[in-house]
N, C-alpha and C positions, 0 to 999 in steps of 0.2 A: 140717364146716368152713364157716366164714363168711367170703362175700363183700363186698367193697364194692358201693356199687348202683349205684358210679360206674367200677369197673373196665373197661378196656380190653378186651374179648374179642374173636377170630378163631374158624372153623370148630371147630376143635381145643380150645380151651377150653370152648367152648358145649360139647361131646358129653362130654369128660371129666367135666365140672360136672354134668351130668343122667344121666351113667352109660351114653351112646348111644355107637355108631361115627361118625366125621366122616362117614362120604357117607350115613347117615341124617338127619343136620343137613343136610346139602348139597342132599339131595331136596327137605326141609322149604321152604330158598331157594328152589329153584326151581316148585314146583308149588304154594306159597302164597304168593299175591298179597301176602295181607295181613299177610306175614312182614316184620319191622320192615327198616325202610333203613339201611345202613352209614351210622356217623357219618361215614366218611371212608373212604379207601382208602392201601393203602403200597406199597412197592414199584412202584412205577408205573403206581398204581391197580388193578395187579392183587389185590391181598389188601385183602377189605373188613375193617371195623373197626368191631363195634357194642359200645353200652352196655349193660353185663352187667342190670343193672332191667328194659331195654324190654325184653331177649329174655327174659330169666323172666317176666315180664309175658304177653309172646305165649304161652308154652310154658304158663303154668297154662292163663289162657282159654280155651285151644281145644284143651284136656284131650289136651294131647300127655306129659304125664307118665300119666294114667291107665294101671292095670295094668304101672306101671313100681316096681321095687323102691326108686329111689335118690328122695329128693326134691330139688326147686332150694332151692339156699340164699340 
């Protein structure tokens, strides 16, 4: 399936779309710095909200798909 590179994504979309669990995504937040910044946040700031490009972007780079079966689209 093909993405927009403009979609809207949350935790749960990122891990569905690469084929991961959400708190392996969730680790990714927190223990790489240099994991992209929410465009925004909802719910009252608590749920971040990034552009589905930048985080396939991050996710090829830093060969976090490597020895993974699914690829980003």
């Amino acid at each position: 399936m093909r993405y927009s590179v403009n979609d809207p994504v949350g935790v749960q979309d990122i891990a569905w779309r690469l084929g991961y669990e959400a708190p392996t995504v969730s680790n990714w937040i927190k223990r790489h710095a240099d994991f992209p910044k929410p465009l925004f946040r909802v719910s009252n700031g608590r749920i971040p909200v990034w552009e589905w490009a930048t985080v396939r972007t991050w996710v090829v780079t830093t060969g976090h798909l490597n020895n993974h079966k699914k690829k980003a689209s």
